[in-house]
C-alpha positions as CSV (number, residue, x, y, z in Angstrom):
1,X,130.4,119.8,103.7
2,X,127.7,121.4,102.1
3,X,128.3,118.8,98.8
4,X,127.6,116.0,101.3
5,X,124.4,117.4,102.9
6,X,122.9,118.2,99.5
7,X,124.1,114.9,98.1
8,X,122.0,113.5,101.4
9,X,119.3,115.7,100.8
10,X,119.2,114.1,97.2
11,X,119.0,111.0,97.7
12,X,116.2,111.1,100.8
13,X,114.3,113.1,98.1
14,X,114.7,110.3,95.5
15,X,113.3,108.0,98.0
16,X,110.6,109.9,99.0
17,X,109.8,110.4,95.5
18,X,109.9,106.1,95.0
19,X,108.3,105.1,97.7
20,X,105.1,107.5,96.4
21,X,105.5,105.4,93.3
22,X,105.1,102.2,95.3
23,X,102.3,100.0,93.9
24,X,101.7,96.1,94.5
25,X,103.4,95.6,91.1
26,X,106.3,97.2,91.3
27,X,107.3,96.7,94.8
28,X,109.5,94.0,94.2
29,X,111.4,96.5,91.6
30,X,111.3,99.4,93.3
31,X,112.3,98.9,97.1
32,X,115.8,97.5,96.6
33,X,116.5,101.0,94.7
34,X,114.9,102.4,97.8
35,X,117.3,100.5,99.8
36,X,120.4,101.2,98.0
37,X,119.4,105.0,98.2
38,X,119.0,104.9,102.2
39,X,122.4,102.8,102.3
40,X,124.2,105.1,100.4
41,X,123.0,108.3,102.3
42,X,124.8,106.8,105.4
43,X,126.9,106.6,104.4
44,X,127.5,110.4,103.2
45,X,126.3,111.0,107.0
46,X,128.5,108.7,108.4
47,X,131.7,110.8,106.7
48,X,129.7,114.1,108.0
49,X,129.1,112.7,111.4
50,X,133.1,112.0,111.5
51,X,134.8,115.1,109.7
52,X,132.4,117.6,111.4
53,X,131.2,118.6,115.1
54,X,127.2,117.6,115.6
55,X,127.5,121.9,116.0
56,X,128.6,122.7,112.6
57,X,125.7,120.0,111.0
58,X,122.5,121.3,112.8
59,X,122.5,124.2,110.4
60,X,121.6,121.7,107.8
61,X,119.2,119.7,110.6
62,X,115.7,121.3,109.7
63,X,115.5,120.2,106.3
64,X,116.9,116.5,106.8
65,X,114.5,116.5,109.4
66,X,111.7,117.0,107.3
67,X,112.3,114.8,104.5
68,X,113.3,112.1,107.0
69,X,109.4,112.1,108.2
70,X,107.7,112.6,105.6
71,X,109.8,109.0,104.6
72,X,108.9,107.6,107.6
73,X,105.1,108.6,107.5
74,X,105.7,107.3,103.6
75,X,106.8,103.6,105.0
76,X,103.9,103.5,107.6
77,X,101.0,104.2,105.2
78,X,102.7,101.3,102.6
79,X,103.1,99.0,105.8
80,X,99.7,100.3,107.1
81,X,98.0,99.8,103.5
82,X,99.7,96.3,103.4
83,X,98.2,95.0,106.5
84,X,94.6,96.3,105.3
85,X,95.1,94.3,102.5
86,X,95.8,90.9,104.7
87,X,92.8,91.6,106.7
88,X,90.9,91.7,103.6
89,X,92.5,88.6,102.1
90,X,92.3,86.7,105.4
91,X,88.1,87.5,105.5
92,X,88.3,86.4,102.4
93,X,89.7,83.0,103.3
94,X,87.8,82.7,106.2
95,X,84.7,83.1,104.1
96,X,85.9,80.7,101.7
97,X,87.0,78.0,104.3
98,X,83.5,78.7,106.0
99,X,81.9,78.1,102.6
100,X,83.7,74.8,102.1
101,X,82.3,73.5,105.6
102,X,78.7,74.1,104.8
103,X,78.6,72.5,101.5
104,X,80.4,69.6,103.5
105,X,77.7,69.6,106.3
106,X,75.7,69.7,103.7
107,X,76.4,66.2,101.5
């Protein structure tokens, strides 16, 4: 048991450790190995959850626990930082679009 909950503990720590890597540029590299990290982790607590009473695993709760925020703040400042960056890019359009109207007013 203990093999499995480290193994879990691992792997949430390897995708904490990527998604802090996260850039614009690598994103398209980086998130599936994100993904295949998550998938394989349940499935390690899948086999926990089903050899083991929920008693027997909440020893090992606190730490999971912990690791599974800090992922979760991790994907909320990437998604939060994202949509920042479309606001930006849609002013940016907007500006340009506005731009294009003037000069047309303009002829």
């Amino acid at each position: 048991m203990k093999d499995k909950v480290g193994k879990i503990k691992y792997l949430l720590t390897e995708v904490l450790k990527n998604l802090n890597q996260i850039t614009s540029s690598n994103f398209e590299e980086v998130f599936p190995k994100i993904k295949s990290l998550l998938d394989e982790s349940q499935k390690h607590k899948k086999f926990l959850l089903s050899n083991y009473s929920k008693n027997e695993l909440k020893i090992f709760e606190p730490d999971l626990t912990k690791l599974a925020k800090q992922i979760k703040e991790s994907f909320d400042n990437i998604a939060k930082a994202k949509k920042l960056e479309m606001a930006k890019l849609a002013e940016e359009i907007q500006y340009i679009q506005n731009k294009k109207k003037l000069i047309y007013y303009n002829r």
